[in-house]
C-alpha positions as CSV (number, residue, x, y, z in Angstrom):
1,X,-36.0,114.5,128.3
2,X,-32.3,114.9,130.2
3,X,-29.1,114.8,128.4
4,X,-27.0,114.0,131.3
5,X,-23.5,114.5,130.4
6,X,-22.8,110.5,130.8
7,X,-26.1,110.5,128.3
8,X,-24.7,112.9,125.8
9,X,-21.4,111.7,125.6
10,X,-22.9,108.4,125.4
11,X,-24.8,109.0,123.0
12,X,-21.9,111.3,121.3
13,X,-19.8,108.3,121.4
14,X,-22.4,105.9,119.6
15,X,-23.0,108.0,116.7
16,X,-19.3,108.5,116.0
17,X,-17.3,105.5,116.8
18,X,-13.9,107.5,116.7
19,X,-15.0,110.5,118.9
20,X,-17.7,113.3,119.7
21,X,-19.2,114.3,117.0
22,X,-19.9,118.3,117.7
23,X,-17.3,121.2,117.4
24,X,-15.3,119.9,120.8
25,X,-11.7,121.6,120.4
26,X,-12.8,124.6,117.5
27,X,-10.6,127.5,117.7
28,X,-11.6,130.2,119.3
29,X,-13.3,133.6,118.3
30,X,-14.5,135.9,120.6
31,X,-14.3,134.3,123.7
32,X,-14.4,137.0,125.8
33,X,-15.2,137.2,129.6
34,X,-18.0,139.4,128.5
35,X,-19.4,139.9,124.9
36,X,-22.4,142.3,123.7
37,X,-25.0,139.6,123.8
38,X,-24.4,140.2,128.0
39,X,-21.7,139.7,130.2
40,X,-22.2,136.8,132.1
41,X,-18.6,136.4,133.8
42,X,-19.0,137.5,137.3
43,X,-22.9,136.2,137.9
44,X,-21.5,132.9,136.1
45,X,-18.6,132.6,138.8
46,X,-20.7,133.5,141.6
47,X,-23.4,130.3,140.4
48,X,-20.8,127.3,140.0
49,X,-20.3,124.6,142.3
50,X,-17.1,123.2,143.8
51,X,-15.7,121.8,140.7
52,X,-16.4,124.9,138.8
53,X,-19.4,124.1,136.6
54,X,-22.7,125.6,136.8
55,X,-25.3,124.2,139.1
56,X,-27.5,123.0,136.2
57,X,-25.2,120.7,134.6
58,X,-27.9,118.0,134.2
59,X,-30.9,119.7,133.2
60,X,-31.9,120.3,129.6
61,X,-34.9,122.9,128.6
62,X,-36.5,123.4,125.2
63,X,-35.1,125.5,122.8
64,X,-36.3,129.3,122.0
65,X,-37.4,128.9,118.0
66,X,-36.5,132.8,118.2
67,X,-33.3,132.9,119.8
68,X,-31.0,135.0,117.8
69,X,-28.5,131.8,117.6
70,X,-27.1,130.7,113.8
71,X,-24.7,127.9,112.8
72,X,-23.2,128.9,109.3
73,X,-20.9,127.2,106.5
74,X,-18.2,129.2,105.3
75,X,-16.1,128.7,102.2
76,X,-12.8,129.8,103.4
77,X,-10.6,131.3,100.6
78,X,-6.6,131.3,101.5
79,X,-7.5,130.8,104.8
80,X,-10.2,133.1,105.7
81,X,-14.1,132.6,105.7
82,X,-16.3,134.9,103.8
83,X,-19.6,135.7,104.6
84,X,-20.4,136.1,101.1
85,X,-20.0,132.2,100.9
86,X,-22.4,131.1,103.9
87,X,-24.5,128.4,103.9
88,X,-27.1,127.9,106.8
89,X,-26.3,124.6,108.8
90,X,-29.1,125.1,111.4
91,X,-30.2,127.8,113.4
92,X,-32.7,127.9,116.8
93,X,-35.4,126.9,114.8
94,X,-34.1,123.6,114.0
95,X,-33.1,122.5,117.9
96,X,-34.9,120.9,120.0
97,X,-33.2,120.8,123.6
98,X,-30.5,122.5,124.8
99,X,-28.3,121.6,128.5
100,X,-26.9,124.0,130.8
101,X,-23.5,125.1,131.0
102,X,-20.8,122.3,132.0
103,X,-16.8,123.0,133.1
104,X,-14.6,120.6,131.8
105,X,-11.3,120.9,131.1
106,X,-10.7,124.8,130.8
107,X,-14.2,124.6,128.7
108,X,-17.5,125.7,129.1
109,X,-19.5,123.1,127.2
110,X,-23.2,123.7,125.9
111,X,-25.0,120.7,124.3
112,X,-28.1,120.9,121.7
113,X,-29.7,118.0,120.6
114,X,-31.3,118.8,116.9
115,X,-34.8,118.0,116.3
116,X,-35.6,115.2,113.6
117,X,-36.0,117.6,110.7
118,X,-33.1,119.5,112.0
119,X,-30.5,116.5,111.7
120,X,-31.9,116.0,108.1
121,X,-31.7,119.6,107.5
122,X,-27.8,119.6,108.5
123,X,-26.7,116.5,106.3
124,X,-28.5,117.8,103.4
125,X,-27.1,121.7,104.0
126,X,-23.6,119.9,103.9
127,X,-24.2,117.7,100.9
128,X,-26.1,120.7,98.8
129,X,-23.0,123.0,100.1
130,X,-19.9,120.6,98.9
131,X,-18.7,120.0,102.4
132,X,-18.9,116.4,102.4
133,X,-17.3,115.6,99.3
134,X,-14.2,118.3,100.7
135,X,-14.9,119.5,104.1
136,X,-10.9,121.2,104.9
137,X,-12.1,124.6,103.1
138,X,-15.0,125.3,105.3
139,X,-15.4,126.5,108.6
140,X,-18.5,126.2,110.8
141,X,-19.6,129.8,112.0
142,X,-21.6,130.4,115.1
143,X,-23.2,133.8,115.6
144,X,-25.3,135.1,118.7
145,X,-27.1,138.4,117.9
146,X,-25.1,138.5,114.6
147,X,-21.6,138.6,116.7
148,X,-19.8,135.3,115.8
149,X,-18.8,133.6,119.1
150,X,-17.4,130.3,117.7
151,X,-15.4,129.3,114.3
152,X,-14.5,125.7,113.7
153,X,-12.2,124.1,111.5
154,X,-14.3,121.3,109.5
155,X,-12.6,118.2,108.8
156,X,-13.4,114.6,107.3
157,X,-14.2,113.0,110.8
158,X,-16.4,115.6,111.9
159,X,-18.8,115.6,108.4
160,X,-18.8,112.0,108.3
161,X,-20.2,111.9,111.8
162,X,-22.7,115.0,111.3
163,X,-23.7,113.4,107.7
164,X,-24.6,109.7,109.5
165,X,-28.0,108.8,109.2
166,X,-27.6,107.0,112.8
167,X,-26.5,110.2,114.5
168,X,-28.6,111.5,117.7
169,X,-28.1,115.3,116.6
170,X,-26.4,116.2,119.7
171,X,-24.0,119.2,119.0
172,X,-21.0,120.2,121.4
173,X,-20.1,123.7,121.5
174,X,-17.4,124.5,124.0
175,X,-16.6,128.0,124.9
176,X,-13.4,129.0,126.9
177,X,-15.3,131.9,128.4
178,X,-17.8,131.0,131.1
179,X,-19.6,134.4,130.3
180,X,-20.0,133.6,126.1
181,X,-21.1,130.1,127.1
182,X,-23.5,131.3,130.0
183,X,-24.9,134.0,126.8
184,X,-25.7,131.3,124.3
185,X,-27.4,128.8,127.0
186,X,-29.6,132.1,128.3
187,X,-30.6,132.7,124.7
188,X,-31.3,129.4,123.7
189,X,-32.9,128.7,126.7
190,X,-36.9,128.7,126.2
191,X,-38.6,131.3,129.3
């Protein structure tokens, strides 16, 4: 299986008629040039080709079940998430692929497509959790190693699209830091 980015996009494209359905354009977190989970911004530089993305732009591996990666719901309150509130929305367990590290626009895009029972997973988890009846007061939390390195915003297009019965289960996460991308990719990655 490849998820070429004309594939993913493709396919990001058919699930959501009005845009990619994923977390492209999530407010930053701790996009660092080098985080705890490693620091991956020089050895990341060194590896890109001449239009700055990394030289495995096109090739997808299966997914660690035991990477240390989590996607959380978070009831924010006046503004800011709790982690008293969080509801799992998938973890490593529930991907099935994962694609290398691709530069595009100022971001450092890794895509994971969801296995079958992982998409069902994720539009029950946001049915049980309230989020598609009123998405606007959660936040989608993404931790590596327990450090969060992505929050999104959650908004009406972006449930619809993740709650769709038709949808592949491919998942954007863009990172502005090379190195944070390069460190969810690694620990995704199945050895």
């Amino acid at each position: 299986m490849d998820l070429s980015r004309r594939g993913v996009l493709g396919g990001l494209g058919a699930a959501c008629a009005v845009g990619a359905v994923g977390f492209a354009g999530a407010v930053s977190v701790t996009d660092e040039e080098s985080t705890d989970a490693g620091d991956g911004g020089a050895d990341a530089a060194a590896d890109t080709t001449d239009d700055g993305s990394t030289g495995d732009e096109t090739t997808t591996v299966a997914v660690d079940p035991d990477a240390p990666f989590e996607a959380r719901l978070l009831r924010a309150a006046d503004g800011n998430a709790s982690d008293d509130d969080g509801y799992r929305l998938f973890d490593a367990t529930e991907l099935d692929r994962v694609k290398g590290i691709d530069a595009t626009d100022g971001e450092h895009l890794v895509y994971v497509a969801l296995s079958e029972a992982g998409r069902t997973a994720v539009r029950e988890r946001l049915a049980n959790a309230g989020v598609t009846d009123e998405p606007e007061p959660f936040v989608a939390s993404m931790t590596l190693d327990g450090e969060e390195v992505r929050r999104v915003d959650l908004d009406a297009e972006t449930v619809t699209a993740l709650s769709d019965e038709e949808w592949s289960g491919v998942v954007t996460l863009p990172f502005e830091s090379a190195g944070v991308a390069e460190s969810v990719y690694e620990a995704l990655a199945a050895a």
